[in-house]
C-alpha positions as CSV (number, residue, x, y, z in Angstrom):
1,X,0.0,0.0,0.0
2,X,2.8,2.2,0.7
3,X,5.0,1.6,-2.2
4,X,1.5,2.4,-4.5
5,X,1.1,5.4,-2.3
6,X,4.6,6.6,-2.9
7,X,3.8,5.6,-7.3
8,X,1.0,7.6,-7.1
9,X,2.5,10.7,-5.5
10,X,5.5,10.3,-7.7
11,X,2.9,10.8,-10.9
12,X,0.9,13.7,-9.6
13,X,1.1,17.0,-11.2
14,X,2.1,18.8,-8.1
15,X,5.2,16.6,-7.5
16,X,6.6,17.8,-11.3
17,X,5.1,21.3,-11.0
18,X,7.2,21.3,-7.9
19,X,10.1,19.7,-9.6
20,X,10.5,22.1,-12.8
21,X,9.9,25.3,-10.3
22,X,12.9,24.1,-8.2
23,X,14.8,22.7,-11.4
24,X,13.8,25.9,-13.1
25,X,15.2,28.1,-10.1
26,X,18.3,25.8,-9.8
27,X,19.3,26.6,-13.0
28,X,18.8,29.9,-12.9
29,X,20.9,30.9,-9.6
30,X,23.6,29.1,-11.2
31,X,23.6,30.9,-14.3
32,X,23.3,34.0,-12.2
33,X,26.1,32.8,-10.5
34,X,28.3,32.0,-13.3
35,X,27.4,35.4,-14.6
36,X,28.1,37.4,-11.0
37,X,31.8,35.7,-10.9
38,X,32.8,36.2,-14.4
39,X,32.0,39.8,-14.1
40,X,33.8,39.9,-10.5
41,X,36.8,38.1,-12.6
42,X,36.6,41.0,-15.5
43,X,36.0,44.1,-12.8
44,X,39.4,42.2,-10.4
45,X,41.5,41.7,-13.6
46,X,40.7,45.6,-14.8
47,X,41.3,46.6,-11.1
48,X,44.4,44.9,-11.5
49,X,46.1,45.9,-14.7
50,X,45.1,50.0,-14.0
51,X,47.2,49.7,-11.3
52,X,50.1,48.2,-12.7
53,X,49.5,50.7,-15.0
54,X,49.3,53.5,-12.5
55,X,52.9,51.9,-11.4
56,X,54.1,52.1,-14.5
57,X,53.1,55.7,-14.8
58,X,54.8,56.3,-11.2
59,X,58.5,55.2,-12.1
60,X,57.8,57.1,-15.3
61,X,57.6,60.2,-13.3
62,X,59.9,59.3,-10.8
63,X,63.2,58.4,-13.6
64,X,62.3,61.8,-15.0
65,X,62.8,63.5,-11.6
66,X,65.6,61.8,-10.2
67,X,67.3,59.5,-12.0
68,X,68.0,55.7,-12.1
69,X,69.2,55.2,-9.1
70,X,66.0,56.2,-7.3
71,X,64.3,54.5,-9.6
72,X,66.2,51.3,-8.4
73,X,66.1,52.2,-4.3
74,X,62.4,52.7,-5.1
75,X,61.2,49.3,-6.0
76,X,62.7,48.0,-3.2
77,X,61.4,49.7,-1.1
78,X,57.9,49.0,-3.0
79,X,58.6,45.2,-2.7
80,X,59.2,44.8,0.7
81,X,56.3,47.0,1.9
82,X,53.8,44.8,-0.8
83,X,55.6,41.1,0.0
84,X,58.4,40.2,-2.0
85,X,57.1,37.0,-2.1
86,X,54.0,38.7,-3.8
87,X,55.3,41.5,-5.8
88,X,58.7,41.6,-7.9
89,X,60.1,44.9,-10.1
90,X,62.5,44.5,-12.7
91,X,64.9,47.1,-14.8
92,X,65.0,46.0,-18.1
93,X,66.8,47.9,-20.9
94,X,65.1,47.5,-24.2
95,X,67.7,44.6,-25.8
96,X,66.4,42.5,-22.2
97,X,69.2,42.7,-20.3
98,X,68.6,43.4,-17.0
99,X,69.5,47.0,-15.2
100,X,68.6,46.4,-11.6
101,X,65.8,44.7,-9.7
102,X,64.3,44.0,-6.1
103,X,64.5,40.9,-4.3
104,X,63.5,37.8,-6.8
105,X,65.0,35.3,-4.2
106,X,61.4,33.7,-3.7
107,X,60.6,33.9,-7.2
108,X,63.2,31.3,-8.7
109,X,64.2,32.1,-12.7
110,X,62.1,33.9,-14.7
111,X,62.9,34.4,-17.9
112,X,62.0,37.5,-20.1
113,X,59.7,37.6,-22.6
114,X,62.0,39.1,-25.9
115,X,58.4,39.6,-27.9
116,X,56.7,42.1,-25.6
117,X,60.3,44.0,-25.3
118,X,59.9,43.6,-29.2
119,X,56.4,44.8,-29.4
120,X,57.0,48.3,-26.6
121,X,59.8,49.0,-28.8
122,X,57.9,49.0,-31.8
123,X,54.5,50.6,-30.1
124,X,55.6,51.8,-27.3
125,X,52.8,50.8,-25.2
126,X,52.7,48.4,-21.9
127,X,52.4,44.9,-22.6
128,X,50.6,42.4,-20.0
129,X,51.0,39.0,-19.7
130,X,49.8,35.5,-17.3
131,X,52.1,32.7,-16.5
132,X,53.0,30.0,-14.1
133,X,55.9,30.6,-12.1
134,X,57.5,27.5,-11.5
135,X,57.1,26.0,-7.9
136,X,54.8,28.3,-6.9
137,X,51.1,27.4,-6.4
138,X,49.2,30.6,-8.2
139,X,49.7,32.4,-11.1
140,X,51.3,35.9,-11.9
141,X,50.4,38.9,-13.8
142,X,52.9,40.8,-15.5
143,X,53.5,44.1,-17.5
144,X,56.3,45.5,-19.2
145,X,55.9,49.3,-19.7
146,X,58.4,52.0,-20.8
147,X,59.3,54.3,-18.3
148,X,62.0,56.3,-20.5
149,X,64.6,56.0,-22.8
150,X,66.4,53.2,-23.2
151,X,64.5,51.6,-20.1
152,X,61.5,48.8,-19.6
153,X,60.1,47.9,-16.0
154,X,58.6,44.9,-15.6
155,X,56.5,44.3,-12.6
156,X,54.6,41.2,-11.4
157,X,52.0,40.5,-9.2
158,X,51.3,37.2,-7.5
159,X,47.4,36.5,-8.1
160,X,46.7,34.7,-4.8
161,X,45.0,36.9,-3.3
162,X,42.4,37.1,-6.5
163,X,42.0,33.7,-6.4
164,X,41.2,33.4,-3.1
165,X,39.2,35.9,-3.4
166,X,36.9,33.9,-5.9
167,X,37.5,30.6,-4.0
168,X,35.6,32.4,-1.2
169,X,32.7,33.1,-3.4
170,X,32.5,29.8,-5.4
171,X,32.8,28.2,-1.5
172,X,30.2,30.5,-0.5
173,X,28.1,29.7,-3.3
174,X,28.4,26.2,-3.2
175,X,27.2,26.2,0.1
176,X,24.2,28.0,-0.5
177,X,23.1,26.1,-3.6
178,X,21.5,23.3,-1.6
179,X,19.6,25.8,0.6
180,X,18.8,27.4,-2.4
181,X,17.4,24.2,-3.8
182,X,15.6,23.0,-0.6
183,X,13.8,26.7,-0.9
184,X,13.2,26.3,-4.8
185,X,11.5,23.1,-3.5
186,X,9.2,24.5,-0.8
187,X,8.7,27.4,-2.7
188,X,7.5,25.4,-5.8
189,X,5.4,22.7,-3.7
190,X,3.8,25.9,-2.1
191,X,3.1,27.4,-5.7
192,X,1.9,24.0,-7.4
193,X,-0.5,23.3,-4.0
194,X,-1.5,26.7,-4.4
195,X,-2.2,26.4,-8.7
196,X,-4.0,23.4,-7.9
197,X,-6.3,24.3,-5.2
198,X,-9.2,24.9,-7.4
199,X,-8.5,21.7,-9.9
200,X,-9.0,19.6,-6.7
201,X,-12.5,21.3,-6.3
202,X,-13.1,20.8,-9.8
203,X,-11.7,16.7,-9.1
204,X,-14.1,16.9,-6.1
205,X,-17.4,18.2,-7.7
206,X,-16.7,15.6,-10.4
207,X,-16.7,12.7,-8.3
208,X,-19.4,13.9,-6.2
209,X,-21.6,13.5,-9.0
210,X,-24.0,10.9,-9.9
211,X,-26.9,10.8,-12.2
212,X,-29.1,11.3,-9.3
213,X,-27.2,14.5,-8.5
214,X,-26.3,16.9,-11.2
215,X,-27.2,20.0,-9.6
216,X,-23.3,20.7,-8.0
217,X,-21.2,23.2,-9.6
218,X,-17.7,24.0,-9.1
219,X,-17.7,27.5,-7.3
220,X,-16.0,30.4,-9.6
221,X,-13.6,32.7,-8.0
222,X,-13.8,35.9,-10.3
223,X,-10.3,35.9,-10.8
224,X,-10.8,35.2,-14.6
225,X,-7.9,33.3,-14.7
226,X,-7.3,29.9,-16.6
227,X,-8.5,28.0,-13.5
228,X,-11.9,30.3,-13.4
229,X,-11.9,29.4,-16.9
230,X,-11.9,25.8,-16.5
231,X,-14.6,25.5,-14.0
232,X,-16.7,27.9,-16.0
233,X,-16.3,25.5,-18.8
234,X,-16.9,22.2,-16.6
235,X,-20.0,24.0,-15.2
236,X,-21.2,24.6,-19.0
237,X,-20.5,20.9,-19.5
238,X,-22.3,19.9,-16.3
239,X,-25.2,22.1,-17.7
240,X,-25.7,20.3,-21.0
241,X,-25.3,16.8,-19.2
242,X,-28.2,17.6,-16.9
243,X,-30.1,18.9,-20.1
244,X,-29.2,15.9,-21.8
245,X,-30.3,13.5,-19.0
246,X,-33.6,15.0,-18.7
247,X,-34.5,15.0,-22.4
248,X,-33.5,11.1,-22.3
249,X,-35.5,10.7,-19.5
250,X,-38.4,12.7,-21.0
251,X,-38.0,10.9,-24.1
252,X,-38.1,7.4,-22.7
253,X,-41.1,8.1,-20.9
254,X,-42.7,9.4,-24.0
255,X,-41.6,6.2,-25.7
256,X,-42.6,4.0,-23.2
257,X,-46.0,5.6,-23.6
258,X,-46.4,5.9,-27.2
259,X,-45.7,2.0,-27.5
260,X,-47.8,1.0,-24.4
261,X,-50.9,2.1,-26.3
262,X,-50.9,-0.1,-29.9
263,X,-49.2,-2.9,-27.9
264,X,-52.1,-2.7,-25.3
265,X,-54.6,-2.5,-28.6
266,X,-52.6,-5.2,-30.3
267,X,-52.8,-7.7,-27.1
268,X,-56.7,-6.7,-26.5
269,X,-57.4,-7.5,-30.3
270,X,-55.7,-11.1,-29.6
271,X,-56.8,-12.1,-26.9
272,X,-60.9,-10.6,-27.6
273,X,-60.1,-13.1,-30.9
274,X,-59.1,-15.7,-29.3
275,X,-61.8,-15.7,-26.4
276,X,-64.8,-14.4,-28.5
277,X,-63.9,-14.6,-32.2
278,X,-66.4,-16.9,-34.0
279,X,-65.6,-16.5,-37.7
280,X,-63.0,-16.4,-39.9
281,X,-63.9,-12.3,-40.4
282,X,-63.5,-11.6,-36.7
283,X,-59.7,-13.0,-37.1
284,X,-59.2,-11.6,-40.1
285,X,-60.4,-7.9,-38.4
286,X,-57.9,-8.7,-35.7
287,X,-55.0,-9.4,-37.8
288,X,-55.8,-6.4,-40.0
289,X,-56.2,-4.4,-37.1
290,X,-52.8,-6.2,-35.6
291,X,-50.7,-5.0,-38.6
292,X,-52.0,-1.4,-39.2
293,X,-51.2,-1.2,-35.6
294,X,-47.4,-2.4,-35.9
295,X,-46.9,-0.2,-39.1
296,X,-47.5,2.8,-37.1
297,X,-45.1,1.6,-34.5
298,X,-42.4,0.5,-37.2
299,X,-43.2,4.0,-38.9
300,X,-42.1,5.2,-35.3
301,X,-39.2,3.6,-34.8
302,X,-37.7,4.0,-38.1
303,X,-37.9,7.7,-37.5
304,X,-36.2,7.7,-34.5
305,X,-33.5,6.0,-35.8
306,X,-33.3,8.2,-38.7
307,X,-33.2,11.4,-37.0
308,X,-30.5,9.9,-34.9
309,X,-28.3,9.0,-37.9
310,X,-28.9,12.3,-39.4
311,X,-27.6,13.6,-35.9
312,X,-25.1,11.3,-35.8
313,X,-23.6,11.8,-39.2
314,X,-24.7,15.0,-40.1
315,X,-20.9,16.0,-40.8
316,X,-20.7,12.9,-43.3
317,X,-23.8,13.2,-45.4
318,X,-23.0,12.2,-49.1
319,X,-23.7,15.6,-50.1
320,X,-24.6,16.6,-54.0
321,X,-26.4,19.8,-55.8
322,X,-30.0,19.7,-55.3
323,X,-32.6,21.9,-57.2
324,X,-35.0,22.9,-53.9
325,X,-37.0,24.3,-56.7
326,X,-38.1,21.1,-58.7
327,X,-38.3,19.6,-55.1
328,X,-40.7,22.3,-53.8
329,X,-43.1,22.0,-56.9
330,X,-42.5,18.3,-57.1
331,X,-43.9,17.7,-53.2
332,X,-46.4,20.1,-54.0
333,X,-48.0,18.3,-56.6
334,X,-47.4,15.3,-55.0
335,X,-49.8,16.8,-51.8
336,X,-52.1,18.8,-54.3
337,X,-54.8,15.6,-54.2
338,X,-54.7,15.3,-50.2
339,X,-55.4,19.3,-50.2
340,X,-58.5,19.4,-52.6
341,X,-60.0,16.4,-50.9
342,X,-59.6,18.4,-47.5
343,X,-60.8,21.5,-49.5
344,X,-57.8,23.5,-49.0
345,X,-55.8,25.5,-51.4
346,X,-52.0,24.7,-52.0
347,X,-50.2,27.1,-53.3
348,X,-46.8,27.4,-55.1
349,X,-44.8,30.3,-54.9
350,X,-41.4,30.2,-57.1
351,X,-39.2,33.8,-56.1
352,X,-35.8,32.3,-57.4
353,X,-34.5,28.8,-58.8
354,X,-32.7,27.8,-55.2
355,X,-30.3,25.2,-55.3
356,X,-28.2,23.7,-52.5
357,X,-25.6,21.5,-51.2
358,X,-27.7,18.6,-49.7
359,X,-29.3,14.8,-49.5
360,X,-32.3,14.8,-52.0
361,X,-34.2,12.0,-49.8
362,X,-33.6,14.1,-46.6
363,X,-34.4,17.0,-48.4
364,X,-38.0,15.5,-49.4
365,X,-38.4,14.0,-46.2
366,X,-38.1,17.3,-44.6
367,X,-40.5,19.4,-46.9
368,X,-42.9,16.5,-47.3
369,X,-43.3,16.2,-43.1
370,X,-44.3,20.7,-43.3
371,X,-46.3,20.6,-46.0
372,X,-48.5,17.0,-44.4
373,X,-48.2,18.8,-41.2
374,X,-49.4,21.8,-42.2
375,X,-52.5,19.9,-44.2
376,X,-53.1,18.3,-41.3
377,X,-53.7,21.3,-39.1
378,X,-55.5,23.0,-41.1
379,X,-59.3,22.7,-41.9
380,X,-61.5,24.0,-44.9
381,X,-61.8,26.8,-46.0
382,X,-57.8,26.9,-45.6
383,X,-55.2,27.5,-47.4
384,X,-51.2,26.5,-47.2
385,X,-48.8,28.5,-49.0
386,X,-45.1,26.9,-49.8
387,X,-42.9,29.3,-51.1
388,X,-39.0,29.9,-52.3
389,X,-36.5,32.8,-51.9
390,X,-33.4,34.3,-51.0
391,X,-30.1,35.4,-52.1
392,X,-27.1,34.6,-53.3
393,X,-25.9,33.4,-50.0
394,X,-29.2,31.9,-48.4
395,X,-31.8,30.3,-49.5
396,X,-35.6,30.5,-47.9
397,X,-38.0,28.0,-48.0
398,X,-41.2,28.8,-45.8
399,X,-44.2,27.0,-45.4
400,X,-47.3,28.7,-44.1
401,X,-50.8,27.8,-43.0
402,X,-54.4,29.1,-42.2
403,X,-54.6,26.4,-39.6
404,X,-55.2,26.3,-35.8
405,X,-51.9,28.0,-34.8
406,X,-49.6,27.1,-32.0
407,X,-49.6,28.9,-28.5
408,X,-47.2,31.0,-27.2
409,X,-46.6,28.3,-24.3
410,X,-46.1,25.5,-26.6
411,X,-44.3,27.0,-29.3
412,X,-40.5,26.6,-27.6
413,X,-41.4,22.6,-27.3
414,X,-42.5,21.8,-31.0
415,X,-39.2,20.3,-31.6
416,X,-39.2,18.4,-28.6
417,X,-39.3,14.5,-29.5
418,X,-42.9,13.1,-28.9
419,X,-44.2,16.6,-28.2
420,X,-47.8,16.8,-28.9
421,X,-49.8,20.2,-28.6
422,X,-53.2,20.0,-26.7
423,X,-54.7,21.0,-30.2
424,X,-52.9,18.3,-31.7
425,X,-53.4,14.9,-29.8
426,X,-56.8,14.0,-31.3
427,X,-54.8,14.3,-35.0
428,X,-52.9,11.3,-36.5
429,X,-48.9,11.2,-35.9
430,X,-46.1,10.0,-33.7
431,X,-44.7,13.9,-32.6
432,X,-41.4,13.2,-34.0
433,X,-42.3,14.8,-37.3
434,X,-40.4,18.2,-36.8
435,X,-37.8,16.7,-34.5
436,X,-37.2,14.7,-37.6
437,X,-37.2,18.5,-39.8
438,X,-34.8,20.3,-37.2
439,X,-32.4,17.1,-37.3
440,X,-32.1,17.6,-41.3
441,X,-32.1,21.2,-41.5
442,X,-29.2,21.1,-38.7
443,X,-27.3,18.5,-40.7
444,X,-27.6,20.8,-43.8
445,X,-25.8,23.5,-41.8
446,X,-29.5,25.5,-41.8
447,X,-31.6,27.3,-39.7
448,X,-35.4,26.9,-39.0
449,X,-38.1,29.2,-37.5
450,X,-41.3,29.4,-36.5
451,X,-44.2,31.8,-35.9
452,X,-47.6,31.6,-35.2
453,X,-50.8,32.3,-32.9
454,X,-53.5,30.6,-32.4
455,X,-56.3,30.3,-34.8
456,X,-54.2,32.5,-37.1
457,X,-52.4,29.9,-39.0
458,X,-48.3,28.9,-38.6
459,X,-45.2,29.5,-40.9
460,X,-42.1,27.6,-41.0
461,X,-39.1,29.3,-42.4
462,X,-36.0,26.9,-43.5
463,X,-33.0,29.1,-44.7
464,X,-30.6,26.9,-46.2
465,X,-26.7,27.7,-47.6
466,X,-27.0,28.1,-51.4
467,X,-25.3,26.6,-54.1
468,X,-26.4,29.5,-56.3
469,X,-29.6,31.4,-57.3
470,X,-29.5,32.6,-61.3
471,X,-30.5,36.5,-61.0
């Protein structure tokens, strides 16, 4: 149990958040650390060679005012008050040989360096240089500078002291990098726990949930940061699941109902046949009776499953040009018999030849389910008017009766599955005729409306993305 405690813990996201803030800090102290002693190196070596140079600049001054001599008393004097062990000056004349000196005793041989005498004689300028001195532990800095005619001094200066001066500071730093690293690593574990407060609220409310309780959100802090963002959007998500959950259950309700009535009728028929039925024509009324009854309820389930395919696939629809023109007048004409026996007028109107990107037999299905629903709500003396329009961009088909209306109350339901209007239920159907129209008008990438009041007649308005419409 421990060890999977320990895997888990080792996977979560505060342990890496935690691990790339210290990481991330780590690396940066050191560059800032390699940066900080570099620099201290450049500002110590600069230090350094102005005063040599200042030196140089001295004994300059001082040959010119009083000779050689003092020149030579001078930098012994100058050696034993800096360390002759540290510090060593040197007379050169220009050819290298050597013109007087201070105490080298400490300093074994040193050799001169004939290029730089080379180079001041041709520039004239000092000329530094860095070298081991043999047996001893640090290096030396050097200069050779002209300090009149016919004379070079060459002074050099043990670099101990530098570089113990930057031991101190890598020591230093080297002590505080682990401290530095055990605060990058409380520092980070407080920022990660910190960042992912509000995920474990959001891991909480997602547990807590069951399909019995959708009605827990994840509280919003009004920070409108990307964590505010995130519940916002898992609160959204919880919204449409709860929507979701109660259609389905409103749906299977309304199925279970819709099928409980012909299967009730279908096992009344059968068993009044088989405890009553005399003759041949009772059983064949029962059969006929049987099978009219399990059409409508085949009629029903095919058209659930089609408008779920048409939701399912509606982005992979074998899609082709379709004149809505020729399939307007078509279903028209196709209705025109149903209308005259019902004594209504269908009407045609043709404002532009509208052709779109689309399925024909969804297409049909769609107009022919307005146009029978609009027949079927309205009563004689009526009249239902299918027209076409638009524009270059949008097409319009609308469809609009003189029939019974909808009410204000029902209209934002009509699209419900198995939503029936109070006006409607003593009329034929299943209520999944315009569930089945909003499913293909969706998976045409269209829109559709409706208006209407009661006892003044209902228009349906499908705008559809054009192909073209020929001016």
């Amino acid at each position: 149990m421990l060890f999977g405690k320990l895997l888990r813990f080792r996977r979560t996201l505060a342990l890496r958040l935690t691990v790339w803030y210290a990481g991330i800090f780590t690396v940066s102290s050191l560059l800032a650390f390699l940066f900080f002693y570099l620099q201290i190196a450049s500002i110590i070596d600069a230090r350094r060679n102005a005063d040599l140079l200042d030196d140089i600049k001295d004994y300059s001054a001082l040959l010119a005012a009083k000779g050689i001599e003092e020149v030579r008393h001078t930098m012994a004097v100058d050696a034993k008050q800096d360390g002759e062990n540290k510090t060593f000056y040197r007379l050169l004349a220009p050819d290298g040989k050597e013109r007087g000196s201070s105490n080298l005793s400490s300093w074994g041989r040193l050799d001169v360096d004939r290029s730089a005498l080379k180079r001041i004689t041709e520039s004239g300028k000092p000329v530094f240089e860095t070298f081991a001195v043999q047996g001893r532990q640090h290096k030396t800095r050097i200069v050779y500078g002209p300090i009149g005619p016919g004379a070079i001094l060459q002074i050099g200066i043990s670099l101990e002291d530098d570089d113990e001066l930057l031991a101190d500071f890598r020591d230093i730093f080297g002590v505080t990098v682990p401290a530095v690293m055990v605060f990058a690593a409380m520092l980070g574990w407080f920022m990660a726990r910190r960042a992912l407060t509000h995920v474990e609220e959001v891991t909480r409310t997602a547990r807590g949930i069951s399909a019995s309780d959708l009605e827990r959100r994840v509280p919003v802090k009004g920070q409108a940061d990307e964590i505010d963002r995130l519940a916002t959007t898992f609160n959204d998500m919880l919204d449409r699941i709860q929507t979701l959950v109660t259609e389905i259950k409103e749906m299977t309700e309304n199925i279970a109902h819709d099928l409980r009535s012909p299967i009730t009728r279908i096992r009344g028929m059968a068993e009044m046949a088989l405890t009553t039925g005399k003759s041949i024509d009772e059983y064949e009324t029962a059969a006929a009776s049987t099978v009219e009854d399990c059409d409508r309820l085949l009629e029903m389930i095919n058209t659930m499953l089609y408008i779920s395919q048409t939701e399912a696939a509606a982005e992979k629809l074998p899609m082709e040009e379709v004149n809505m023109t020729g399939v307007v007048r078509d279903a028209c004409e196709l209705f025109q018999p149903v209308a005259e026996d019902k004594g209504i007028d269908l009407v045609v109107e043709i404002g532009a030849d509208l052709r779109v990107r689309g399925v024909l037999q969804g297409l049909q299905r769609m107009l022919a389910n307005l146009i029978d629903n609009a027949l079927n709500h309205t009563s004689h003396p009526g009249r239902v008017t299918v027209s076409v329009g638009g524009d270059e961009k949008l097409g319009i088909i609308a469809v609009k009766d003189t029939g019974i209306g909808i009410s204000e109350q029902e209209l934002p339901n009509i699209f419900k599955r198995f939503y029936r209007g109070d006006r409607s239920r003593s009329l034929p159907g299943t209520g999944l005729g315009l569930t089945l129209v909003e499913a293909i008008v969706h998976a045409h990438g269209g829109r559709i409306s409706v208006t209407s009041a009661p006892n003044a007649g209902t228009t349906f308005t499908v705008t559809l993305p054009c192909v073209s419409i020929p001016s």
